[in-house]
GUZA-263257 format. One record per atom (N, C-alpha, C, O, CB): residue number from 1; residue in one letter; x, y, z. Coordinates in steps of 0.2 Angstrom, whole numbers. Glycine has a CB too. Example, Ala and Ser with C-alpha at 12.3 -4.5 7.8 and 13.67 -1.06 7.14 Angstrom:
2
1|a|66|-28|39
1|a|62|-22|39
1|a|66|-16|39
1|a|71|-17|42
1|a|57|-22|45
2|s|64|-11|35
2|s|68|-5|36
2|s|64|0|39
2|s|67|6|40
2|s|70|-3|29
REM end
This chain:
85
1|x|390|365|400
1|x|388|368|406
1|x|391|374|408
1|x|397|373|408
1|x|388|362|412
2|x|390|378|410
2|x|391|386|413
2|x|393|384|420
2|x|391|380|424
2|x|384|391|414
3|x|399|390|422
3|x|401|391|428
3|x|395|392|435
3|x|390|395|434
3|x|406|396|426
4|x|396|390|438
4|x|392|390|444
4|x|393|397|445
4|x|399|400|443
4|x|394|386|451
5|x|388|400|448
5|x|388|407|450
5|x|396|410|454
5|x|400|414|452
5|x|381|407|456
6|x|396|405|461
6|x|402|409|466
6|x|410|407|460
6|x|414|412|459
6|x|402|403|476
7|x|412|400|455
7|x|416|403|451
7|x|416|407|448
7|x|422|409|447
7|x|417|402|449
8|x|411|410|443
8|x|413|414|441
8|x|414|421|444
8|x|416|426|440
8|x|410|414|437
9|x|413|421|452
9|x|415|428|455
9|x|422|427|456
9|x|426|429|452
9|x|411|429|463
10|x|424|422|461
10|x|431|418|463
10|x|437|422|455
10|x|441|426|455
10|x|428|406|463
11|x|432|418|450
11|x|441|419|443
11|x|439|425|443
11|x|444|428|440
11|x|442|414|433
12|x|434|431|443
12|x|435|437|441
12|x|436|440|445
12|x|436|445|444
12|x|430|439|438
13|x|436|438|451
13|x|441|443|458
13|x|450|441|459
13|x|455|445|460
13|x|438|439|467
14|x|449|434|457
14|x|457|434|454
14|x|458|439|449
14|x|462|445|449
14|x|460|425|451
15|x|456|438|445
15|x|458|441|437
15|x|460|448|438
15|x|465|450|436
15|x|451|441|432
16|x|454|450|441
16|x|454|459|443
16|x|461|461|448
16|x|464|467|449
16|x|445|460|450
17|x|463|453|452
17|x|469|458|455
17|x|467|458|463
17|x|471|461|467
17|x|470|466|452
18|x|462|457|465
18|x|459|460|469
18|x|459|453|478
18|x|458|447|479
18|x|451|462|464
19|x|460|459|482
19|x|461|452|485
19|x|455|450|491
19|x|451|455|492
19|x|470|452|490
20|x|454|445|493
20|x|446|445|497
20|x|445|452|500
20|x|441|456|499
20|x|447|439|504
21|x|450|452|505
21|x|450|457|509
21|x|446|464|505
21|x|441|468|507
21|x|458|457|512
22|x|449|465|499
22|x|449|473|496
22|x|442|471|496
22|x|438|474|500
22|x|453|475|487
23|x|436|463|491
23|x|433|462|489
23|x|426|463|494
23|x|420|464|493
23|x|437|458|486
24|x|429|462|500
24|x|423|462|505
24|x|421|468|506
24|x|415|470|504
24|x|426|459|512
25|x|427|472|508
25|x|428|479|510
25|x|421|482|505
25|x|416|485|506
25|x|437|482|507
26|x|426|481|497
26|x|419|484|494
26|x|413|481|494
26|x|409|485|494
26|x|419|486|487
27|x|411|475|494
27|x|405|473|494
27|x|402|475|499
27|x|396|476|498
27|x|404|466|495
28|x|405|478|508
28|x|401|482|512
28|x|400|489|510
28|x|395|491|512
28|x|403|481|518
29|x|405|492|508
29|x|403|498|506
29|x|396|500|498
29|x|394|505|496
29|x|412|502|505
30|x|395|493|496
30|x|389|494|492
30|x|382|491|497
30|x|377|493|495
30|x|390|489|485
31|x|383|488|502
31|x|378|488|506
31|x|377|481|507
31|x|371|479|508
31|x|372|491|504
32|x|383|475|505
32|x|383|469|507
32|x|383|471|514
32|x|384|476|517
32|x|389|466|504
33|x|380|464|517
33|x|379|463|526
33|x|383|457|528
33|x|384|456|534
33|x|370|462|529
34|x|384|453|524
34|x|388|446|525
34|x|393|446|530
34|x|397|451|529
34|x|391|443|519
35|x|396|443|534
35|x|401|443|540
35|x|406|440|533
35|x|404|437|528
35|x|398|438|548
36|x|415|441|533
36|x|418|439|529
36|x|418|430|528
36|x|421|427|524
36|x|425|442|531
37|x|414|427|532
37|x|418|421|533
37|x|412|416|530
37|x|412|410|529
37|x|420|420|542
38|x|406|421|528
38|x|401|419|525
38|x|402|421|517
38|x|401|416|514
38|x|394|422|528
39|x|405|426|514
39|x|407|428|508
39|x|413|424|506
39|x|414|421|501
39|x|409|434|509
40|x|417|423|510
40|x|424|419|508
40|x|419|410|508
40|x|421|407|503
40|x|432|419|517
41|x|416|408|511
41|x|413|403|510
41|x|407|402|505
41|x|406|396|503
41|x|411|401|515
42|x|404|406|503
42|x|399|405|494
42|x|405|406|491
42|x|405|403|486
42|x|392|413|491
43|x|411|409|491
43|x|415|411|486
43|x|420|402|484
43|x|422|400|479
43|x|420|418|489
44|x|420|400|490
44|x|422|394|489
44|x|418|386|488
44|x|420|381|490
44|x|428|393|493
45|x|412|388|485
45|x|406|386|483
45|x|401|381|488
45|x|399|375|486
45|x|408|384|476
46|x|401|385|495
46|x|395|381|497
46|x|388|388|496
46|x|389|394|495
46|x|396|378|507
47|x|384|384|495
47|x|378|384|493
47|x|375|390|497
47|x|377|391|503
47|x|375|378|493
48|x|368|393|492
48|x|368|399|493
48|x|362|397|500
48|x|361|402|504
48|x|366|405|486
49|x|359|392|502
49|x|355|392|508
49|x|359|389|515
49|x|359|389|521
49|x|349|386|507
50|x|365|387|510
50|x|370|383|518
50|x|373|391|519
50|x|372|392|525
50|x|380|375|516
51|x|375|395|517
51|x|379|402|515
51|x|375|408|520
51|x|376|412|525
51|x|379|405|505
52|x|369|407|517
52|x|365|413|518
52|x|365|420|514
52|x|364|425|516
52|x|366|415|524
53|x|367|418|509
53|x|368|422|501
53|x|363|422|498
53|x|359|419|501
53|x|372|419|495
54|x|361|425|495
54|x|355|427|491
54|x|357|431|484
54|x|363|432|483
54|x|351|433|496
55|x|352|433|479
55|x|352|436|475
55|x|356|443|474
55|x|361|444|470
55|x|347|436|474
56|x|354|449|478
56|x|357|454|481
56|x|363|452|483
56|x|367|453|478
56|x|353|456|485
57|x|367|449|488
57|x|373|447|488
57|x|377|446|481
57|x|381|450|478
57|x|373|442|491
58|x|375|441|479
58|x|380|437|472
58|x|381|446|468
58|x|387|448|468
58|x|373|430|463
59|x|376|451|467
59|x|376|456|464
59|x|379|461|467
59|x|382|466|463
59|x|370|457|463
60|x|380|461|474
60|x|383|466|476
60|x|391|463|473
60|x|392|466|468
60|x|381|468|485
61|x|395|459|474
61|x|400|456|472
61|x|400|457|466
61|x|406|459|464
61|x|400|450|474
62|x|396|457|462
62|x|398|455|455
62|x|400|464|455
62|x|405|466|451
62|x|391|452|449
63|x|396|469|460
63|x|396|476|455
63|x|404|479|459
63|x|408|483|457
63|x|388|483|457
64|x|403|476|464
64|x|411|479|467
64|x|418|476|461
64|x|423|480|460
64|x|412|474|479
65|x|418|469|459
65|x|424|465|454
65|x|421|469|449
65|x|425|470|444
65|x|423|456|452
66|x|415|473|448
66|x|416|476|441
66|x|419|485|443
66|x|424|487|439
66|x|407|477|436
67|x|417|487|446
67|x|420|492|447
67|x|429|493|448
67|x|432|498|447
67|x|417|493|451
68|x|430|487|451
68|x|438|486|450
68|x|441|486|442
68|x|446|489|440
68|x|440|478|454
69|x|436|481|439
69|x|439|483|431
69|x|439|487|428
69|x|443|487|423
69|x|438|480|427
70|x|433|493|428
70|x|432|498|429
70|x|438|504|432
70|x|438|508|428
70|x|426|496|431
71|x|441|504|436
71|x|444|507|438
71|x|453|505|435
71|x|458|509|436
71|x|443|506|445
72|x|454|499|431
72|x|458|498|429
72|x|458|498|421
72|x|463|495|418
72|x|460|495|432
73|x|452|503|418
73|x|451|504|412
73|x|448|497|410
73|x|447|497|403
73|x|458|506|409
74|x|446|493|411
74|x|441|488|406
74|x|434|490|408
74|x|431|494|411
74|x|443|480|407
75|x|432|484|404
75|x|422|483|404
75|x|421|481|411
75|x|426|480|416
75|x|418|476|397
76|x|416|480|411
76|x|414|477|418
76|x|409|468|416
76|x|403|468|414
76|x|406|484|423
77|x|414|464|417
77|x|415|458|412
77|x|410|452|418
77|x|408|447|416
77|x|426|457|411
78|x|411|455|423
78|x|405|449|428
78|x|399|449|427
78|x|396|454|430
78|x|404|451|435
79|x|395|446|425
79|x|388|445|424
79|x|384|445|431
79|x|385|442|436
79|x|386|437|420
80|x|378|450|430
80|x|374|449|435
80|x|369|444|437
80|x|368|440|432
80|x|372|454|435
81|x|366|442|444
81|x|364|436|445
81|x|356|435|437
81|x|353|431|435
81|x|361|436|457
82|x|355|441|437
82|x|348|441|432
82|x|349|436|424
82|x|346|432|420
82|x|347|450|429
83|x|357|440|424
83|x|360|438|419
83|x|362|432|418
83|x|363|431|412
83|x|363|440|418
84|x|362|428|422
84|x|365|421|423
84|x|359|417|422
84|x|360|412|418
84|x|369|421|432
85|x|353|418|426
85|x|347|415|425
85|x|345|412|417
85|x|340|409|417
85|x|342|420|428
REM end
């Protein structure tokens, strides 16, 4: 069985270094709209209709944790929500 979507954001935001706060920051500067408290909560895996998460979210997340790895010389190692499917 495969990781649920919000873990595998959660260990690849640890992994990256990266702390909510940074993580939000860039998910709004990619054009995330989520208030923090809805991000911090798909991340600690309630569900994407209790959340108000969507596809576009999970992706915006995934591209801000990849750009972080990206900026510290690796791949961009987060699967997008397409990808996951």
């Amino acid at each position: 069985m495969s990781p649920a979507a919000h873990q595998i954001l959660e260990s690849a935001r640890s992994l990256a270094g990266m702390s909510f706060d940074d993580l939000w920051l860039a998910y709004m500067a990619l054009g995330g709209n989520c208030p923090p408290r809805t991000v911090r909560a798909y991340l600690q895996g309630i569900g994407a209709d209790e959340a108000g998460h969507d596809r576009a979210d999970y992706d915006f997340l995934a591209h801000a944790i990849n750009e972080r790895f990206v900026d510290q010389g690796s791949n961009h190692p987060v699967p997008y929500r397409d990808e996951l499917d």
